[in-house]
PAKOL-896871 format. One record per residue (C-alpha): residue in three letters; x, y, z. Coordinates in nm, 4 decimals. Layout:
% residues N
   r     east    north       up
 ALA        X        Y        Z
...
//
This chain:
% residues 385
   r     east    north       up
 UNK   9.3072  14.5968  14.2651
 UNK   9.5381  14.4674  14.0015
 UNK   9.4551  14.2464  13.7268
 UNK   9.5778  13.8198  13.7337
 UNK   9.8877  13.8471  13.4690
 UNK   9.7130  13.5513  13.3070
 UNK   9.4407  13.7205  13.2638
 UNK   9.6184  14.0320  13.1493
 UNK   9.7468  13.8348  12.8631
 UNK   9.4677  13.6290  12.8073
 UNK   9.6515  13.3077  12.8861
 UNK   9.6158  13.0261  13.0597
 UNK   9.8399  12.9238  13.3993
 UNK   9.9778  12.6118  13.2729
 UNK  10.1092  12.7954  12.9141
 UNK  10.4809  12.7315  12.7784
 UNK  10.7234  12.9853  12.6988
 UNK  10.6251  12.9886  12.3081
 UNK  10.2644  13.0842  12.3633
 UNK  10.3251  13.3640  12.6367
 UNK  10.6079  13.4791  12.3615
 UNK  10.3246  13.4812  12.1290
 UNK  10.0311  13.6731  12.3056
 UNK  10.2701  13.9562  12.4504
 UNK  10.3908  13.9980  12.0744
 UNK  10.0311  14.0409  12.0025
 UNK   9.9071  14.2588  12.2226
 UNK  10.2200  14.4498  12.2544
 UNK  10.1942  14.5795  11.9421
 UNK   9.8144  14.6622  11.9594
 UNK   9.8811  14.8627  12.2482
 UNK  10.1741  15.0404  12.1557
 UNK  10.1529  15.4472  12.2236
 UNK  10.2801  15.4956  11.8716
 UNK  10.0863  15.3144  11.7154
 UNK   9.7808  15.4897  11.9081
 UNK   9.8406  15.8114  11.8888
 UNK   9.9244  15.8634  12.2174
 UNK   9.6217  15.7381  12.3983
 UNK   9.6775  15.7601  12.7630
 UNK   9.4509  15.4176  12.8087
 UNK   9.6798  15.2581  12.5347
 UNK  10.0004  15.3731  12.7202
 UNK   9.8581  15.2420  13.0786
 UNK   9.7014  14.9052  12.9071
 UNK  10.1117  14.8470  12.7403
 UNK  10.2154  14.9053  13.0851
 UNK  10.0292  14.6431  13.2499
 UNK  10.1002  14.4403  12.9314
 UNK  10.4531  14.4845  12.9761
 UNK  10.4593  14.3965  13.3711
 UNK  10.2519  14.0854  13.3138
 UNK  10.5079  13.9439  13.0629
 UNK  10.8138  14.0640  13.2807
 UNK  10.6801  13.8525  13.5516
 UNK  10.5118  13.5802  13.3679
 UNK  10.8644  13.5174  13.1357
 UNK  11.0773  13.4675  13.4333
 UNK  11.0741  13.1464  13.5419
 UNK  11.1502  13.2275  13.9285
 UNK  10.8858  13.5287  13.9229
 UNK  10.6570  13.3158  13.7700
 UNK  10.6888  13.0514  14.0902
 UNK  10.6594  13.3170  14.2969
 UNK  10.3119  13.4569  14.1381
 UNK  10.1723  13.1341  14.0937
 UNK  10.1903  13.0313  14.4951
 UNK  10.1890  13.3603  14.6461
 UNK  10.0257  13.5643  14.3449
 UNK  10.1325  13.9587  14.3413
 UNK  10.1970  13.9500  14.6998
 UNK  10.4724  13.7114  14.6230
 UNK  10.6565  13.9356  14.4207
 UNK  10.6927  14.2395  14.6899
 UNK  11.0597  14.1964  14.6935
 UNK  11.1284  14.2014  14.3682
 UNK  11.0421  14.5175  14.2283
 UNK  10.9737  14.8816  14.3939
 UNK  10.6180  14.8737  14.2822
 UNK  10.4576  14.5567  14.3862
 UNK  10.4759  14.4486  14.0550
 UNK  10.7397  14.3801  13.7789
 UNK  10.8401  14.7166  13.7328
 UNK  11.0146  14.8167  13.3772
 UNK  11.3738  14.8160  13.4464
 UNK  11.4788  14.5312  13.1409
 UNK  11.1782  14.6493  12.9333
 UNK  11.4513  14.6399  12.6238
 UNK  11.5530  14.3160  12.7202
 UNK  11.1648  14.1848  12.7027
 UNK  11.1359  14.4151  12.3700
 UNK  11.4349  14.2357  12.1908
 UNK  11.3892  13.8855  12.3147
 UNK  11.0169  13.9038  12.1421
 UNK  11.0401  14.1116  11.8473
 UNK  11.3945  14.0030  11.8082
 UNK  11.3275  13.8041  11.4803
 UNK  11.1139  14.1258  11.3486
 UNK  11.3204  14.3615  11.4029
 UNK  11.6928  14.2363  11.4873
 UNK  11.8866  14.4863  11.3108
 UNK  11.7490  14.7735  11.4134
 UNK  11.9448  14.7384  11.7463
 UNK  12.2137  14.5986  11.5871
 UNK  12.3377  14.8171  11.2686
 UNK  12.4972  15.0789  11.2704
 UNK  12.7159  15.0237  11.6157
 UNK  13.0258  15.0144  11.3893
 UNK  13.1896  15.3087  11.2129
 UNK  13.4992  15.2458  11.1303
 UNK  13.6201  15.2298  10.7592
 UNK  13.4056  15.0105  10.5889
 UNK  13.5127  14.7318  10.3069
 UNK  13.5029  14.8506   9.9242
 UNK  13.2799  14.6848   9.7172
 UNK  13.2811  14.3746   9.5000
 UNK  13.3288  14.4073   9.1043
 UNK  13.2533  14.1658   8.8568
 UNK  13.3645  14.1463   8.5132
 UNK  13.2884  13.9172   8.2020
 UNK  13.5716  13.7467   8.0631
 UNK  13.4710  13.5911   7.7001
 UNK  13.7983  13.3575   7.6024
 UNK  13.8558  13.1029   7.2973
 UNK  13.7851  12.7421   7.3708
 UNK  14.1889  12.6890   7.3127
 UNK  14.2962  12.9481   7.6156
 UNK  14.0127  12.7487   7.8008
 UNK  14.1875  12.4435   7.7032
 UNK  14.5660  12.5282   7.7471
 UNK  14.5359  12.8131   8.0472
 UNK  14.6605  13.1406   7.8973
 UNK  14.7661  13.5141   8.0818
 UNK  14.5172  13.7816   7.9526
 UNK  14.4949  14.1217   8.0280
 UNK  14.1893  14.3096   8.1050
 UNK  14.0711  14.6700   8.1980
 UNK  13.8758  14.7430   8.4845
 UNK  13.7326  15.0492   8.6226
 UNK  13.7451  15.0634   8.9928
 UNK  13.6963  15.2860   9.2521
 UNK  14.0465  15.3979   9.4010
 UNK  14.1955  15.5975   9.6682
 UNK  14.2265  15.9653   9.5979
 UNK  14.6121  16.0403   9.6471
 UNK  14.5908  16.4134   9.6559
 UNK  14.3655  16.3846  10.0098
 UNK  14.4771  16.0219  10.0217
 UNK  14.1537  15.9216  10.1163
 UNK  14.0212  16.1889  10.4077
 UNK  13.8144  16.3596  10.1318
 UNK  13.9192  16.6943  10.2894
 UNK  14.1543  16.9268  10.1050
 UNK  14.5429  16.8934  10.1252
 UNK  14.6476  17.0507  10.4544
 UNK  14.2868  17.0271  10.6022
 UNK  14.0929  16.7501  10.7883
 UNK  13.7357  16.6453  10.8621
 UNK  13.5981  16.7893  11.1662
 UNK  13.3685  16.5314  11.4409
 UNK  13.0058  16.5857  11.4061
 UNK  12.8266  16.7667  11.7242
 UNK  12.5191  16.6249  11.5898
 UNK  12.6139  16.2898  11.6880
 UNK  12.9738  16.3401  11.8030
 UNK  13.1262  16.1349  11.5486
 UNK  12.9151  15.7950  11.6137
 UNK  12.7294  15.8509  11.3369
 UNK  12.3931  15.7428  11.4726
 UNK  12.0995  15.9646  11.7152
 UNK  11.8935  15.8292  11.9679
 UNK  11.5939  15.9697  12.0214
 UNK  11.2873  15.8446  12.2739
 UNK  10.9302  15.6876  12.1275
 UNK  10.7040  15.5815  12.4654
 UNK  10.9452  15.3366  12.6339
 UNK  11.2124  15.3033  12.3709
 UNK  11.4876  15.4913  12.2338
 UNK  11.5633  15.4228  11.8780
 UNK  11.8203  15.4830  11.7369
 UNK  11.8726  15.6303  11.3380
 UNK  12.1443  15.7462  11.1001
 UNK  12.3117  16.0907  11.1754
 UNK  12.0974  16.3725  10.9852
 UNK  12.3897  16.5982  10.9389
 UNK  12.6664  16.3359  10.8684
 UNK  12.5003  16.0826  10.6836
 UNK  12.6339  15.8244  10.9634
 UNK  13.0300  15.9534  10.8490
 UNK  13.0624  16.0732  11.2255
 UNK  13.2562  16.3435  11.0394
 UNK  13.1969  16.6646  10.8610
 UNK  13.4169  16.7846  10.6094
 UNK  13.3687  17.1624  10.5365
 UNK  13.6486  17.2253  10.3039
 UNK  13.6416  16.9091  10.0322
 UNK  13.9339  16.7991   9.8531
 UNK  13.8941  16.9160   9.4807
 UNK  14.0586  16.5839   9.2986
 UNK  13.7736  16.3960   9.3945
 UNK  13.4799  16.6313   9.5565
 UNK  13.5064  16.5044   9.9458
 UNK  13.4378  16.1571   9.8470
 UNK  13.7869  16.0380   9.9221
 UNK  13.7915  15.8203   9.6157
 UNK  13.8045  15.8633   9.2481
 UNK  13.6956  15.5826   8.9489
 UNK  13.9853  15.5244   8.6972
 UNK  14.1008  15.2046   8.5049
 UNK  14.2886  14.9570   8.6014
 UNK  14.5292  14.7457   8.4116
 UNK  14.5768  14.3439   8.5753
 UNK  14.7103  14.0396   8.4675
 UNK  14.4386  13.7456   8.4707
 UNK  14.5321  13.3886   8.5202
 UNK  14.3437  13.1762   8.2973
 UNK  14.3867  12.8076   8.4256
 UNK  14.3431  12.5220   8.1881
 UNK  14.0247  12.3289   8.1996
 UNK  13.7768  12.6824   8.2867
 UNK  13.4393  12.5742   8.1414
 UNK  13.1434  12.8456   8.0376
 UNK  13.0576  13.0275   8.3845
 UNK  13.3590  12.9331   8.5615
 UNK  13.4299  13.2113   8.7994
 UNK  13.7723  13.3298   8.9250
 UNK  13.8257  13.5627   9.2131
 UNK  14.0979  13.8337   9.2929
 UNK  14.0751  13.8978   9.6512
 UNK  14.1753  14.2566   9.6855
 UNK  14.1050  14.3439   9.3824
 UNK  13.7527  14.5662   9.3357
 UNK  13.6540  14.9093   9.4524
 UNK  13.8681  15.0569   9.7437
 UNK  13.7480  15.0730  10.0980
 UNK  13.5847  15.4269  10.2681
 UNK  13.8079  15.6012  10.5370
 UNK  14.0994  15.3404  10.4504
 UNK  13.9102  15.0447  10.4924
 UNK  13.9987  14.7017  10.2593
 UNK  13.9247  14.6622   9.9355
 UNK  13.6449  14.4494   9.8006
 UNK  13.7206  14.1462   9.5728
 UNK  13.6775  14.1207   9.1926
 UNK  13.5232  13.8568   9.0485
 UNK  13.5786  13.7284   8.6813
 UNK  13.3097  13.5410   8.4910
 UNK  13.4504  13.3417   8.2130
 UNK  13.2377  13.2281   7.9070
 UNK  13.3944  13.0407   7.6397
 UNK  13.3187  13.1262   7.2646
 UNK  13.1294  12.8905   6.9719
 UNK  13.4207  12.6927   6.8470
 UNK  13.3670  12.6151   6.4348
 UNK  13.4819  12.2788   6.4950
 UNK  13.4602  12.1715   6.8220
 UNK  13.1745  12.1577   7.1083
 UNK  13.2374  12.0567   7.4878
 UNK  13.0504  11.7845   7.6783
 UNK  13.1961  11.8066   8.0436
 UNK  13.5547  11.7044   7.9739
 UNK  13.4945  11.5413   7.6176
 UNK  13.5578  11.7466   7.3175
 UNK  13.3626  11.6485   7.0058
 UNK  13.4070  11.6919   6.6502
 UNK  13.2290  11.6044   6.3275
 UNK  13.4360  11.4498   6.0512
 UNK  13.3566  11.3731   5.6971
 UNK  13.4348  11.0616   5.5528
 UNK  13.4777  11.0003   5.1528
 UNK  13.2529  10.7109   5.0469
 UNK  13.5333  10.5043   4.8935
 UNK  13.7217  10.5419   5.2311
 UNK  13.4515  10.4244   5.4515
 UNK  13.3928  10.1549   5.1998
 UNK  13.7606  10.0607   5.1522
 UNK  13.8598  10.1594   5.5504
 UNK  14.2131  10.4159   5.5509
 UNK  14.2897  10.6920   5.7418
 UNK  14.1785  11.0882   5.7445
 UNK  14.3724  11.3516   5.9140
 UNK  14.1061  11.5111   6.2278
 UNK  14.1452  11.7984   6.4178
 UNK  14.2392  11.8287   6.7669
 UNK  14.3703  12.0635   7.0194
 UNK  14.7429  12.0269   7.1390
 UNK  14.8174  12.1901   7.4764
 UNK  15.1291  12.3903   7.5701
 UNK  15.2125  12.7699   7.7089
 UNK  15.2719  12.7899   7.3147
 UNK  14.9731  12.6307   7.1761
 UNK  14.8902  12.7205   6.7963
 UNK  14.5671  12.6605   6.7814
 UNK  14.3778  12.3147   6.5618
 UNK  14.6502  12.0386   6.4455
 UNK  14.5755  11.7505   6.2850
 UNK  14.5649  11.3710   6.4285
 UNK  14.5407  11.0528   6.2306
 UNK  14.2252  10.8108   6.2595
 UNK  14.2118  10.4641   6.1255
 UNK  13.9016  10.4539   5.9406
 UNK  13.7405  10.0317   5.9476
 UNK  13.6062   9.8872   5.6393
 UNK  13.2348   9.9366   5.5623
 UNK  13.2193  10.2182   5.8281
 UNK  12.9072  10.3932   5.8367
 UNK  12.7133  10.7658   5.9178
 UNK  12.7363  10.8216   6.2910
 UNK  12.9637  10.5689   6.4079
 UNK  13.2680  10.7739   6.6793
 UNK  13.5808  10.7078   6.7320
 UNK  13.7098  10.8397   7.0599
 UNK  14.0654  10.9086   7.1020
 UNK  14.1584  10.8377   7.4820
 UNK  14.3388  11.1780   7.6755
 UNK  14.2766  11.3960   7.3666
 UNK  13.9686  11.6227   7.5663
 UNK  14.0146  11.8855   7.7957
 UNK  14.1925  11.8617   8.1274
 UNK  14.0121  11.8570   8.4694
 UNK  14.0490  12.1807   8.6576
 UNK  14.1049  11.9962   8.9993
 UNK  14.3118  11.6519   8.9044
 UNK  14.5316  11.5223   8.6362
 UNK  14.2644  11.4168   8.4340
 UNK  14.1366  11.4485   8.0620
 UNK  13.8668  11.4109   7.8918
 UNK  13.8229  11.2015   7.5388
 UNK  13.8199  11.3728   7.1580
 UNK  13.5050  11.2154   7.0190
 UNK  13.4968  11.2022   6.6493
 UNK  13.1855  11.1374   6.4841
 UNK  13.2024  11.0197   6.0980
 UNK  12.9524  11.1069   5.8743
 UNK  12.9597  10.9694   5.5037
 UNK  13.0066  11.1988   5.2071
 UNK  12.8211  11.1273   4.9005
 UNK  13.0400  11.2018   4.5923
 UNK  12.8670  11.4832   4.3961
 UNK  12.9540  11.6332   3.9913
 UNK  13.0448  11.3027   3.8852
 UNK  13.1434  11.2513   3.5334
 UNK  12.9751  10.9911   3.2727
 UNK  13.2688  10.7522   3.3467
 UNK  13.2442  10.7879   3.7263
 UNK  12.8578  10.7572   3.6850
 UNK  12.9468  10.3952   3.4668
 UNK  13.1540  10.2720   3.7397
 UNK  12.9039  10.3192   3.9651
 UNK  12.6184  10.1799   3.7740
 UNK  12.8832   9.8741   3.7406
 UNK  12.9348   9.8646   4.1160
 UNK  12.5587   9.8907   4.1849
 UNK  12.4944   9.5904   3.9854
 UNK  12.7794   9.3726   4.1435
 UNK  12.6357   9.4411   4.4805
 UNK  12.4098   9.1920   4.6456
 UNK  12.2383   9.1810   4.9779
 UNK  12.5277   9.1318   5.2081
 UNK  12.6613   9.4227   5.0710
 UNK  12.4003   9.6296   5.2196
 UNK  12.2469   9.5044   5.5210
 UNK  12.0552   9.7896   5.6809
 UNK  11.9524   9.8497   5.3217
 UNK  11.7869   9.5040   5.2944
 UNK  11.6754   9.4659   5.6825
 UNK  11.5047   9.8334   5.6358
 UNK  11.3312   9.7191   5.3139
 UNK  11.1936   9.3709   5.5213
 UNK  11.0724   9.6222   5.7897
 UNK  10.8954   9.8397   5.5600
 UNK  10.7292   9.5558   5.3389
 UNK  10.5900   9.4048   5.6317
 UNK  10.4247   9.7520   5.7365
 UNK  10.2911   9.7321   5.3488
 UNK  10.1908   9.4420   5.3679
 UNK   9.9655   9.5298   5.7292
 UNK   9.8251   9.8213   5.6175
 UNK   9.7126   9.6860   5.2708
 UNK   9.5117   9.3843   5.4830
 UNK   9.3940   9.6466   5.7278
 UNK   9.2379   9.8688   5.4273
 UNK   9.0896   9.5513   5.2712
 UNK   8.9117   9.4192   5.5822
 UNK   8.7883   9.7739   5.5835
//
């Protein structure tokens, strides 16, 4: 007498798709003859398994079997029962998300697409900022001309492989299923060659170095990447080449470090300047196919200008890689302190020092207020104590 499918699968009748799906994945692989050695019961208990779920997973079938039980399915199969003719189809619809690929690769063997490169690109912060043509050496894998590409010797050609007449892939049978595998003998080629080219030993290729012209655009920033589509390592049996792709880091400039599209720069001031307010010459970068590096840029320098205070010249940054735009050149000012000052310099000082009053130095004075009230709290706190 056979077994209630339900019961087969240790389900209940009213079950939805996802939990059938889930106890035929279970037992299914419990049960499997490879995984068992063999075992005759194992085989016959995967059988019934794999009937139950056949009937159970089609929603007609299932109608059937649930008014008329296995007596409803007499017409459906030559057994009485589900039979095993879209066993695949059940295999791939549940383990599917397992093992997808292993039905899947390997179908296609025709020439197959070289392989990416990638190659570091270190450039100056004024290519970065003007765009500039460099060009760079890169080893790639190319297309032996002396076979031009067959890997067999001039005047020969590869031969088809009986092992798998040139599809590259063997099927061979494990309890229900056929799987399939890479070609032993050809390596999944689909082709033999028995007399191999000598330029490049049967591979069909050879590595040497290439010479291109690179496109530097104006506005790259550090890790910027450019590709050249057709560019890297040549395809197998003729197929396309791969693509190169350039990374692009930009060196420590001396003067000069990037925030997004700013540029900013550090700039000493002369005390009697930033006291008296004038002008200094700055540095900035000038763009141009014919750009010669740092030039100089006036700044108006306010009276009484102090350490840290910027000055940011509008459109003097780097440009935008994707609009029109630029960035700012942010100068920051820091004060120089005269230094080896002679006895009459030191007088003069001494003389300004003493003509100086409190609204001459401000921060001076409000610092001082600040720090005599902290005095002033700690000494009462230390007293109380």
């Amino acid at each position: 007498m056979m077994r209630d499918y339900y019961e087969v699968l240790g389900v209940e009748r009213g079950c939805n798709d996802a939990a059938l799906k889930s106890a035929f994945r279970k037992l299914a692989m419990e049960h499997h003859p490879d995984r068992n050695g063999g075992c005759e019961e194992a085989a016959g208990r995967f059988k019934e398994i794999n009937e139950a779920y056949s009937v159970l997973s089609d929603p007609n079938k299932r109608q059937m079997y649930d008014r008329f039980g296995h007596a409803g399915l007499g017409g459906m199969n030559g057994q009485g029962g589900a039979g095993f003719a879209d066993v695949h189809d059940i295999f791939n619809d549940v383990f599917g998300d397992v093992f997808g690929d292993m039905f899947a690769r390997g179908r296609s063997h025709g020439p197959a697409r070289g392989q990416d490169l990638r190659y570091d690109l270190e450039i100056t912060l004024e290519q970065a900022y003007s765009g500039d043509q460099v060009q760079i050496k890169v080893p790639a894998a190319m297309t032996c001309e002396a076979c031009e590409g067959s890997g067999a010797k001039p005047g020969t050609h590869p031969t088809t492989c009986a092992t798998c007449n040139g599809v590259g892939r063997v099927r061979r049978s494990q309890g229900f299923f056929a799987v399939e595998s890479t070609c032993p003998r050809c390596g999944g080629a689909g082709r033999l060659i028995l007399d191999p080219c000598q330029t490049c030993a049967g591979h069909g290729m050879v590595r040497r170095e290439r010479v291109l012209d690179v496109r530097i655009p104006g506005g790259v920033d550090d890790g910027s990447r450019i590709r050249l589509s057709g560019e890297g390592d040549a395809g197998v049996r003729g197929g396309p080449r791969g693509d190169l792709y350039i990374f692009v880091s930009v060196r420590p400039h001396e003067l000069f470090e990037r925030d997004g599209l700013d540029l900013l720069c550090s700039v000493p001031v002369p005390m009697t300047t930033a006291a008296l307010g004038g002008e200094i010459d700055a540095p900035c970068l000038l763009g141009g196919e014919n750009c010669s590096g740092e030039k100089k840029i006036k700044i108006k320098i306010p009276e009484g200008a102090q350490t840290g205070r910027t000055v940011r010249l509008r459109g003097r940054g780097m440009p935008s890689l994707r609009s029109r735009d630029r960035g700012d050149l942010v100068v920051e000012l820091f004060i120089e302190t005269p230094t080896r000052l002679s006895a009459k310099q030191k007088a003069l000082l001494r003389e300004l020092e003493a003509c100086c009053s409190e609204q001459h130095n401000p921060r001076s004075t409000g610092f001082l207020k600040k720090a005599r009230r902290f005095w002033n709290e700690v000494t009462g706190t230390e007293a109380q104590a």
